[in-house]
MARMI-132792 format. One record per residue (C-alpha): x, y, z; residue in three letters. Coordinates in steps of 0.02 Angstrom, whole numbers, plus 50000, padded with zeros to 5 digits. Layout:
MARMI-132792
XYZALA...
***
This chain:
MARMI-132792
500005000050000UNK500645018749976UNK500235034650014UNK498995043449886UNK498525059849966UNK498595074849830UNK500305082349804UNK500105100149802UNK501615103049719UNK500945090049584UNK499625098249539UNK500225115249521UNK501465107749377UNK499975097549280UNK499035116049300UNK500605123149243UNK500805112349092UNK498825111849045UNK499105130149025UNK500625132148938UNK499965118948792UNK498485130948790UNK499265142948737UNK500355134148631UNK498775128348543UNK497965144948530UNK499515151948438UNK499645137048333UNK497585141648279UNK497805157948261UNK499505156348134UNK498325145648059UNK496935156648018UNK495825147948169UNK493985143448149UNK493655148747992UNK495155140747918UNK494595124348004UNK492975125247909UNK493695129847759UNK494805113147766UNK493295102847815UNK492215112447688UNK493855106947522UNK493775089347600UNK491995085847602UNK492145090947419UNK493635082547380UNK492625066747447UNK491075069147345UNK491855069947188UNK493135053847217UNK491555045547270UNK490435049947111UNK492095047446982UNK492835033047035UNK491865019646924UNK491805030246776UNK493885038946776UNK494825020946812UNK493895015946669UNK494365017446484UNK493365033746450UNK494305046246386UNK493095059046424UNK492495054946600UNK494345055046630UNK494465074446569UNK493075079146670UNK493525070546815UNK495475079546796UNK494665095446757UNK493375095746921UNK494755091347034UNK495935105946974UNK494575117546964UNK494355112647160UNK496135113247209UNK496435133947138UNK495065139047237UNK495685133347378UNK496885146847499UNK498375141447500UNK498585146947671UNK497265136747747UNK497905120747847UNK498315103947772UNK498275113147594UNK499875104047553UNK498685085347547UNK497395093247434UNK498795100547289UNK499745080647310UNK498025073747288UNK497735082547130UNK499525079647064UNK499305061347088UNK497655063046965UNK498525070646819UNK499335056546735UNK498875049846551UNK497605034446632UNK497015034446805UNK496685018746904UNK496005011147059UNK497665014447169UNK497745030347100UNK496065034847212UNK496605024947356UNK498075035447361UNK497185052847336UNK495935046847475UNK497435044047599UNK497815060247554UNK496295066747619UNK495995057247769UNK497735066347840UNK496355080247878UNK495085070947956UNK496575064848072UNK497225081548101UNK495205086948126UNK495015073348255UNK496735078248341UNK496085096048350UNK494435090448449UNK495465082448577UNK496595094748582UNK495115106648620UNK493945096648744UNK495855097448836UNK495745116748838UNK494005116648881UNK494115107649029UNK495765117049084UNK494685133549059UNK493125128349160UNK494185122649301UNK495265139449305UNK493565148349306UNK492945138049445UNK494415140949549UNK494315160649511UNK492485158349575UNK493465156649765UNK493775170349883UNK495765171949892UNK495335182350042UNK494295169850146UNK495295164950315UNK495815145250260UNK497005146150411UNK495295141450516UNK495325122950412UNK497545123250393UNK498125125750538UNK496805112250647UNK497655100750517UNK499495104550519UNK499215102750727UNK498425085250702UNK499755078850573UNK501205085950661UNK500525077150811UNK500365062250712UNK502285061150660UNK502875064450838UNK501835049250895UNK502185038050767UNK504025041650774UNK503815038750957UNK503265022750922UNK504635018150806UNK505765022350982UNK504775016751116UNK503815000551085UNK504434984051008UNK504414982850829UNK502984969150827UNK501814979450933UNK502244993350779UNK501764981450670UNK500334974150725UNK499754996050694UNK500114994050532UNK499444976850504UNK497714984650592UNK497614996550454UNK497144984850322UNK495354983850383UNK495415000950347UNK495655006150155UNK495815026350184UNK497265021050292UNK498465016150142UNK500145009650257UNK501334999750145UNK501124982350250UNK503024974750293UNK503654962850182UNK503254944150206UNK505034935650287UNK505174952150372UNK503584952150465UNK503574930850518UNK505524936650563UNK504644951350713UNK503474939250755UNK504504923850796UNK506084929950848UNK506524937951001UNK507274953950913UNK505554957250873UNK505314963851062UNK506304976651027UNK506164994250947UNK506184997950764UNK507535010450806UNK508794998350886UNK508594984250744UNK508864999350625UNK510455002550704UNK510824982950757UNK511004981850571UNK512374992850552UNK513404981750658UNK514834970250608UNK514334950750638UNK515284950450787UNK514784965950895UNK512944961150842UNK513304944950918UNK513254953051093UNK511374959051059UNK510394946250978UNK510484927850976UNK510624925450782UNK511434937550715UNK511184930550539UNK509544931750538UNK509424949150566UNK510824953350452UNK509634942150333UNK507924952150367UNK508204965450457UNK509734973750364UNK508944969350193UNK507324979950240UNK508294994250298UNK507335006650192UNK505445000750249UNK505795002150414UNK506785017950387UNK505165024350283UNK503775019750391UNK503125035450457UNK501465042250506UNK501015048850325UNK499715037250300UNK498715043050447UNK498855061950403UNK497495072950330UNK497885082450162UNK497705099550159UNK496955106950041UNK495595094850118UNK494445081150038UNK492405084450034UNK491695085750191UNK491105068750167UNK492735059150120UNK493485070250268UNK492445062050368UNK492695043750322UNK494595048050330UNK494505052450500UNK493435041050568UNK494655029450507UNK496195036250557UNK495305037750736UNK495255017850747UNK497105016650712UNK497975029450795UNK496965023250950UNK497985009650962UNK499555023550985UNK499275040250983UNK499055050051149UNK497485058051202UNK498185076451124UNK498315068550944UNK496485059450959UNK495765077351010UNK496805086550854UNK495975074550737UNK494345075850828UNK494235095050785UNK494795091850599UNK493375079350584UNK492115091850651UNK492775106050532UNK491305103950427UNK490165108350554UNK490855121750639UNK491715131950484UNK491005137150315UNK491935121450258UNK491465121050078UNK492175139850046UNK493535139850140UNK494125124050049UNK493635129349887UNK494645146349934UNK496305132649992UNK496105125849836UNK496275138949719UNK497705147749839UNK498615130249826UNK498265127949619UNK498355141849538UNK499985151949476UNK500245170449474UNK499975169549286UNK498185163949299UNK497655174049438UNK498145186949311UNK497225180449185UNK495615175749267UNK495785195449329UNK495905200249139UNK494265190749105UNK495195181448970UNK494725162449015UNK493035162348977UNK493165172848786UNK494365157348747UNK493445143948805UNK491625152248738UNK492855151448572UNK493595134248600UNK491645128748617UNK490955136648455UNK492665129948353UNK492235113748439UNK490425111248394UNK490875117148213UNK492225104448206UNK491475091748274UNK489695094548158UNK490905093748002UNK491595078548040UNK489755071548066UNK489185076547900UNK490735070747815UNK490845051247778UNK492105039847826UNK493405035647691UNK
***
């Protein structure tokens, strides 16, 4: 098991990133000649289909003049189009690979492969937007927060209750014997919120049969950093803690009180809940009355703060960057996404109306 509580840190960089690729991708549109050039390409292709579809039979054939038609209705296509507009490059090769003295089958299949490059790069696009959309309505929902709200009334109940937490737990780690730490962690697998890694296998039946298992995770930590011979003078077999102890240096090292803490920004007031009632049945097997009362008041947060704002407010203190405080300020998040929406429905009602190749 491991420890999965949010990574503030984390998610600042994947906001960080989402937002830099937006406005990679709005350059990209605009260089491009943006909505209207995307209709404009969807516009040539659905063309470009129609008449592959209705000349195919009749220009592979041996009919000299179905075969001048055919030529002469794809080049009259092709010089209207702009030659600015995206993917123009596959519509000009598709009409170079018509004009040749007798067209056949592959010569289609070809021109057609041609063309579906833009349905691919259409497709790409709607991705690429739904991506932008969702960044956008989440930066507007985190503007929606008042940066101003006192979130020190849900932080500061929770960095008392973790740092609580740690100072038990690591008194633990000192105090008792390593199986009695154990059999903590062990108790924490009838509780799933409570994610402890659980010891490995030869380790654990190692604590619970031999005698070193009496005592403290902090002396068979530094047991194992004795030669064979000093460590003789501490535990009867030597060997086997060299053998299971030594080799697990970095669990036992690890094992802290993480697992029991509460994240802050915090969960929903009902997941916050769960978590702590949780965390309540394990750290009552340790944890002194001061550390049960910390984590009683984060559990009641809910009821006695305006939970839902004030963690709303965390969150958007903890997420969001100078940069798009600056821009939700600006008011320019919503004209892009009310843009990204319209080139998205137009996109995505093109490609409807256009068949499959």
């Amino acid at each position: 098991m491991t420890d999965d509580a949010p990574d503030p840190e984390h998610v600042r960089a994947a906001l960080r990133r989402a937002t830099d690729e937006y406005e990679r991708v709005r350059e990209a549109v605009e260089s491009g000649g943006g909505e209207s050039a995307i209709r404009e390409t969807t516009g040539a292709y659905r063309r470009f289909r129609q008449l592959l579809a209705e000349n195919e039979e009749s220009a592979t054939g041996s009919g000299f003049q179905a075969y001048i038609e055919f030529q002469e209705a794809v080049a009259s296509a092709t010089e209207e189009l702009d030659e600015s507009m995206p993917a123009y490059e596959a519509f000009e090769a598709a009409d170079d690979s018509l004009h040749v003295n007798r067209l056949s089958a592959s010569y289609f299949e070809a021109a057609e492969e041609l063309l579906r490059e833009t349905r691919r790069a259409a497709r790409d696009r709607l991705a690429t937007l739904d991506e932008e959309i969702e960044t956008a309505t989440r930066l507007l929902d985190l503007g929606e927060a008042d940066l101003d709200a006192p979130v020190e009334r849900l932080r500061e109940p929770i960095e008392r209750y973790n740092e609580r937490a740690f100072a038990d737990f690591d008194r633990l780690k000192r105090e008792a014997s390593a199986r009695e730490l154990f059999g903590v962690v062990e108790s924490a697998d009838s509780y799933p919120l409570v994610d402890f890694r659980d010891p490995p296998t030869r380790l654990r039946e190692y604590i619970e049969s031999d005698a070193a298992g009496e005592e403290s995770v902090k002396t068979l930590l530094k047991y194992a950093d004795y030669s064979a011979e000093k460590l003789g003078h501490y535990v009867e077999n030597p060997g086997d803690l060299s053998r299971f102890v030594a080799t697990n240096q970095t669990y036992l090292a690890n094992l802290d009180a993480a697992p029991l803490t509460v994240p802050y920004p915090p969960p929903e007031a009902g997941e916050l809940e769960y978590e702590c009632k949780e965390r309540i049945a394990v750290c009552n097997r340790f944890a002194d009355e001061t550390t049960l009362a910390a984590l009683r008041e984060v559990r009641s947060l809910p009821n006695e703060t305006d939970y839902e704002r004030l963690r709303e407010s965390a969150l958007a203190l903890t997420e969001l960057e100078e940069r798009e405080r600056e821009r939700l300020q600006a008011g320019e998040v919503e004209p892009r996404r009310r843009q990204h929406r319209a080139e998205r429905d137009a996109l995505a009602e093109a490609l409807d109306a256009t068949p499959e190749s």
